[in-house]
C-alpha positions in Angstrom: 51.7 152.8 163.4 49.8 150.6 161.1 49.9 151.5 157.2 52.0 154.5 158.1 53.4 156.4 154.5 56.4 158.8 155.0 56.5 161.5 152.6 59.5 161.6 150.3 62.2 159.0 149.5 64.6 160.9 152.1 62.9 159.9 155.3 66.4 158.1 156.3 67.6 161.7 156.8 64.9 162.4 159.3 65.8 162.7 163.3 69.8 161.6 164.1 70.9 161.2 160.3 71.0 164.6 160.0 74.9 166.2 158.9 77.0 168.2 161.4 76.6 170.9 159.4 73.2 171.2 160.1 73.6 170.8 163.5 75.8 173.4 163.9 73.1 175.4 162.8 71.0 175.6 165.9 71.7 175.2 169.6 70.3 172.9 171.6 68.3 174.0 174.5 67.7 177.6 173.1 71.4 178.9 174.2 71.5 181.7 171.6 74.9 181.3 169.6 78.1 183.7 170.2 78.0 184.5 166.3 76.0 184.4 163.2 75.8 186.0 160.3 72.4 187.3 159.9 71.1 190.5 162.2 69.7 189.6 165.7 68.0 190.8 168.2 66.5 191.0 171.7 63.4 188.8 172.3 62.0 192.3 173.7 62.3 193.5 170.4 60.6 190.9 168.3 56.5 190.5 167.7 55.5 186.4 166.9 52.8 186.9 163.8 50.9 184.4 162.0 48.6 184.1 159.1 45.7 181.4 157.7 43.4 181.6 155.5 40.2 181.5 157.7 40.1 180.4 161.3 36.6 177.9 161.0 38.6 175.6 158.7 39.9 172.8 161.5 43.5 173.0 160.1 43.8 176.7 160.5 42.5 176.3 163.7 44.9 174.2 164.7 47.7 176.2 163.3 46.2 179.1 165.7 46.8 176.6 168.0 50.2 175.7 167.6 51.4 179.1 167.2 50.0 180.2 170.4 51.1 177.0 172.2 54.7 178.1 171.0 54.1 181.7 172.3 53.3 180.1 175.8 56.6 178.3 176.0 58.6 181.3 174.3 56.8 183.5 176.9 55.4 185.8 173.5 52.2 186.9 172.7 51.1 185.9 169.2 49.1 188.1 166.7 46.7 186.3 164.1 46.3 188.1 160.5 43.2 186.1 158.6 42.8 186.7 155.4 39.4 185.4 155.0 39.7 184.5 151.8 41.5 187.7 150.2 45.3 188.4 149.5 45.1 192.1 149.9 43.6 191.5 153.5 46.5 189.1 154.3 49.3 191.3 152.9 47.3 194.5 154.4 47.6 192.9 157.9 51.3 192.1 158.0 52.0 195.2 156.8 49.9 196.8 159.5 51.8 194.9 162.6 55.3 195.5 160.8 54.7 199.7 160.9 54.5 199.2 164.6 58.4 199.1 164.8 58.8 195.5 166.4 60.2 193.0 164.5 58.5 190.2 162.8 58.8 186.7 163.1 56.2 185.0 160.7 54.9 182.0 159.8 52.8 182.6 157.2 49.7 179.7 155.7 49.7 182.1 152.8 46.0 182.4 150.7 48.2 181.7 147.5 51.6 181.3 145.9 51.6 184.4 144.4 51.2 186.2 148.1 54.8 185.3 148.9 56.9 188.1 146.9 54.7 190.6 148.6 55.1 188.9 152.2 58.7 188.3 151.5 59.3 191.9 150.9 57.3 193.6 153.9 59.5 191.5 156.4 62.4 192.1 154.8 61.8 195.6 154.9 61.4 195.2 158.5 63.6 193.3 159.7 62.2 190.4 160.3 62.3 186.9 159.6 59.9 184.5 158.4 59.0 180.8 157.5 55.9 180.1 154.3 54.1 177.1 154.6 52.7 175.6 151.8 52.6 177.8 149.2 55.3 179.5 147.3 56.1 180.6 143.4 57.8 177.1 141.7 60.9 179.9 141.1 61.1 181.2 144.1 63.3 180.0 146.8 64.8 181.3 150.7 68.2 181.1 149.6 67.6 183.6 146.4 65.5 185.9 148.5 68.1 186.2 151.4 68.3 185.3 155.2 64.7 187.6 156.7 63.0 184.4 154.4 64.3 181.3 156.7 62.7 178.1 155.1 59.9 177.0 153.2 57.9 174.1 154.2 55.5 171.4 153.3 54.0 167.7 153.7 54.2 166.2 150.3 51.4 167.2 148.5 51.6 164.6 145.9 52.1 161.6 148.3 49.0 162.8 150.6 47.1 163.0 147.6 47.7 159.6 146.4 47.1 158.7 150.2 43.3 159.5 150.4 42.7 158.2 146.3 44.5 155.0 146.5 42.3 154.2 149.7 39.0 156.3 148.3 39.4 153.8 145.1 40.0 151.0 146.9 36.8 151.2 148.8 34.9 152.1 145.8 35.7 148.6 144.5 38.2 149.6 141.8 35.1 151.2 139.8 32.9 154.1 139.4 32.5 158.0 139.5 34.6 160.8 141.6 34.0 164.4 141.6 36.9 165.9 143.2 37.3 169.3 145.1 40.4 171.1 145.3 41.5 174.3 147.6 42.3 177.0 145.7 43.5 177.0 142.2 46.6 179.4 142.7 48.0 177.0 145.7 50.7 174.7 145.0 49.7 172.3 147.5 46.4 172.0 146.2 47.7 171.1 143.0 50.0 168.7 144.3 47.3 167.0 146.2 45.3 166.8 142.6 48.3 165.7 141.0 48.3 162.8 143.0 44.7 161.8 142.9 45.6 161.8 139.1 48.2 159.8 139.5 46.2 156.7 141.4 43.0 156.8 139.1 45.5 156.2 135.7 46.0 153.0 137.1 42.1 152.1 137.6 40.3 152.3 134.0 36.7 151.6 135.5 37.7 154.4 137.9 35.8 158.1 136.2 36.7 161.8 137.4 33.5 163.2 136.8 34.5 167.0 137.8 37.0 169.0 139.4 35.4 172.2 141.4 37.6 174.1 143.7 36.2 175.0 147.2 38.4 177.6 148.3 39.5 175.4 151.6 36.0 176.0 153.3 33.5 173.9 154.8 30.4 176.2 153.9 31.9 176.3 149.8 32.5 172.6 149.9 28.5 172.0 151.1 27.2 174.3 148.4 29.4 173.0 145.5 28.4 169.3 146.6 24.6 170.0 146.3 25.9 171.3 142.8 27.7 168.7 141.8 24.9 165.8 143.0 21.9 168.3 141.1 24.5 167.9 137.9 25.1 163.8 138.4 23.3 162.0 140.8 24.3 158.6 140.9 26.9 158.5 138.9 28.8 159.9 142.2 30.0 156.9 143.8 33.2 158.3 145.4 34.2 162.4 146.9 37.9 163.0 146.8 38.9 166.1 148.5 41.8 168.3 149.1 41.6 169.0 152.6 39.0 167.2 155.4 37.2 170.7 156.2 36.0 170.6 152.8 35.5 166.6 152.9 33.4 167.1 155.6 31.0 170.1 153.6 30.7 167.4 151.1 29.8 164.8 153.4 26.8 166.8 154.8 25.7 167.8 151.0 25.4 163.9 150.6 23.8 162.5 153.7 21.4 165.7 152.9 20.5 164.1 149.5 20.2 160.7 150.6 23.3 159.0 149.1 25.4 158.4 151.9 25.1 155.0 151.7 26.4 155.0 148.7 29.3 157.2 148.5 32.8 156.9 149.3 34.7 159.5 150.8 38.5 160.9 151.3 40.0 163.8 152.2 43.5 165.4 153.6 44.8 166.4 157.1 43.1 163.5 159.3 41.7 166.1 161.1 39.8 164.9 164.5 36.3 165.2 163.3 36.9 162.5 160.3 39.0 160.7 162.5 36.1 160.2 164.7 34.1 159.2 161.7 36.6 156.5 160.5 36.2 154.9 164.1 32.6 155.7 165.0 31.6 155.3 161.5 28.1 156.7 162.4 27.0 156.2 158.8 28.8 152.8 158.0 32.4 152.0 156.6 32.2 155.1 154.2 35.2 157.6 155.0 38.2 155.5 153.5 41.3 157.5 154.1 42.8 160.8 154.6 46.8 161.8 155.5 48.2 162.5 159.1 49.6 166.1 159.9 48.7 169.1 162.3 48.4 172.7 161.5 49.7 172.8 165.0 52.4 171.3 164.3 54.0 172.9 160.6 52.5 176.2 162.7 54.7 175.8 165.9 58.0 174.0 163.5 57.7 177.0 161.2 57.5 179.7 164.1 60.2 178.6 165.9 62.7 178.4 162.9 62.1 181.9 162.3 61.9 182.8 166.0 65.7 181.0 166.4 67.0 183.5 162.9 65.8 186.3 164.8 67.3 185.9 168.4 70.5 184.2 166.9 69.9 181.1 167.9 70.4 179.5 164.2 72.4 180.8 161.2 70.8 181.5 158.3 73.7 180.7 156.1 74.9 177.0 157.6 71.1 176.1 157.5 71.3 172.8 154.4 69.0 173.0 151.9 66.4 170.6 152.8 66.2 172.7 155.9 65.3 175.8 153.8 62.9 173.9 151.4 61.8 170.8 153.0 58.9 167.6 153.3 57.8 167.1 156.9 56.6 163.6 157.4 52.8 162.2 157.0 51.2 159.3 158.1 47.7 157.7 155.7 45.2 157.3 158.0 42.2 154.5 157.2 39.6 152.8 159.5 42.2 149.9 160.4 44.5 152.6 162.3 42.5 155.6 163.3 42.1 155.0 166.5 45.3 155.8 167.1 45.4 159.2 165.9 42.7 160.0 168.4 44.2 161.0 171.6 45.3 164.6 172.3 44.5 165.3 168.3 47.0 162.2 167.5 49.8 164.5 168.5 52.3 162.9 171.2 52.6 165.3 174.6 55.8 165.9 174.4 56.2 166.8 171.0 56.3 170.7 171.5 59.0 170.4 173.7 61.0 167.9 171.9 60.4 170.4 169.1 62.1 173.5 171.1 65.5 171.5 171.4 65.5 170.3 167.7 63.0 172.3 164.9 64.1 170.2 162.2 63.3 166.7 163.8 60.0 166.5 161.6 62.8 167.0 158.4 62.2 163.9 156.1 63.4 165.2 152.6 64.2 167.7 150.2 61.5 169.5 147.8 58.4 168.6 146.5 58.8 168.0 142.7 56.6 170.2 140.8 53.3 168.3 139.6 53.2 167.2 135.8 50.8 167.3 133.4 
């Protein structure tokens, strides 16, 4: 693909440079290993789970998605636990589906870092094993918890945020103001991503962050803190940086509403089919300059079957490498020169689910995401 921007400098290790000791970790073609260190059991015995944030944001929807998609091919019904915006629901609804009795396997979009030790300890408890995407406590990691907490996983939160402001700037001519809106404060990710905006405008002097207002990863919150923002600066907006494309795309209707959108910029994070369209289509002119390629469905379905292959025995915890229990998956920056390829079937290749099944770590490009400075 055209422009494409792996995340992390150890993308050589991604697909057949990976060592034999983590290949010896899994089997191929789901033939569950004679022995392995951590407690198993029979798929009869185990309940899939998964958790986002809300369900109307179109990542989360695709990690619903994805997680059901693996359930199909596992032959496993999947239960969904939305937190709607509060960590007490979140935690509240894994703990209801572990006091059933089944085991869990999680994967688990958690509302913040600090959800994690709670999460951690109520499948542990059970049994049960689990993979966190996205958002975890900077001293907290699988190996120090124990084998129930598989991996940890992530896109480069840094890299996808330089991804949408290098290309946000660049439309905006090198010059004028941004107003940027993050996720949620306590998310790791979301600071990454703001991390990296920071670190493209340094290098652009006639480039202005005008204000930083969190929208919580909604669409509805993203609108409302727009019209804010506009009421509070008016034309000194010339650009919208954003943290995720749900909330990209409440900011883009807050602008058309006032009349700017001819001239605004905008960028966001996730590529997700709606703002793909609008790079292509580009209904209201050349404005949407970039965002970065991943799938809920995807980290959703990877982080699923890693835990799903702990519990049945089909991996062992303890040979897993450390990249594979705190890793980058791989992202691709997205523009108007190569959108059109991310189009089709949600830009995500057919066969990818089943590739997936024989190998969960082929998406593996690198080893953790260093903690954002400053």
């Amino acid at each position: 693909m055209n422009s494409t921007l792996k995340s992390g400098v150890g993308a050589k290790l991604r697909h057949g440079a990976m060592t034999l000791a983590a290949l010896s970790a899994f089997t191929l073609g789901g033939a569950a290993q004679a022995e392995v260190s951590q407690p198993t059991y029979d798929k009869s015995d185990i309940v899939l789970v998964t958790t986002v944030i809300n369900a109307t944001n179109p990542y989360m929807a695709s990690w619903i998605e994805g997680s059901k998609a693996l359930g199909e091919k596992l032959g496993l019904p999947v239960e969904i636990v939305q937190s709607n915006g509060s960590s007490q629901t979140q935690i509240a609804g894994i703990q209801a589906l572990a006091a059933k009795g089944k085991k869990i396997v999680l994967v688990t979009n958690p509302l913040a870092a600090s959800d994690v030790p709670a999460i951690a300890n109520t499948v542990k408890q059970n049994g049960g094993y689990m993979v966190v995407w996205w958002n975890m406590p900077p001293n907290m990691e699988p190996s120090q918890v124990g084998d129930h907490f598989v991996a940890f996983g992530t896109y480069n939160g840094v890299t996808a945020g330089e991804c949408g402001a290098k290309a946000l700037v660049e439309k905006m001519g090198g010059k004028g103001g941004i107003i940027a809106l993050p996720g949620v404060l306590d998310s790791t990710v979301s600071q990454e991503r703001v991390a990296g905006l920071k670190n493209v405008i340094k290098d652009y002097p006639e480039i202005t962050l005008l204000d930083e207002q969190p929208a919580n990863w909604d669409q509805a919150i993203a609108l409302k803190t727009t019209q804010q923002l506009v009421a509070k600066y008016g034309d000194q907006i010339d650009g919208v940086w954003t943290a995720d494309d749900g909330m990209m795309l409440g900011a883009y209707e807050a602008i058309k509403k006032a009349g700017m959108i001819d001239e605004v910029k905008f960028s966001g994070e996730g590529a997700y089919p709606p703002v793909v369209d609008l790079m292509v289509n580009q209904p209201d002119g050349d404005v949407v300059a970039g965002s970065s390629f991943h799938r809920g469905y995807k980290a959703a379905a990877t982080g699923l079957l890693i835990a799903y292959k702990a519990a049945v025995g089909e991996l062992d915890v303890a040979k897993l490498s450390e990249e594979q229990r705190h890793g980058q998956y791989a992202i691709d920056c997205v523009t108007p020169s190569n959108a059109a390829t991310f189009q089709e079937n949600g830009g995500i290749d057919p066969t990818w689910l089943d590739r997936l099944v024989e190998d969960p770590f082929m998406d593996l490009v690198g080893g953790p995401v260093a903690a954002p400075q400053g």
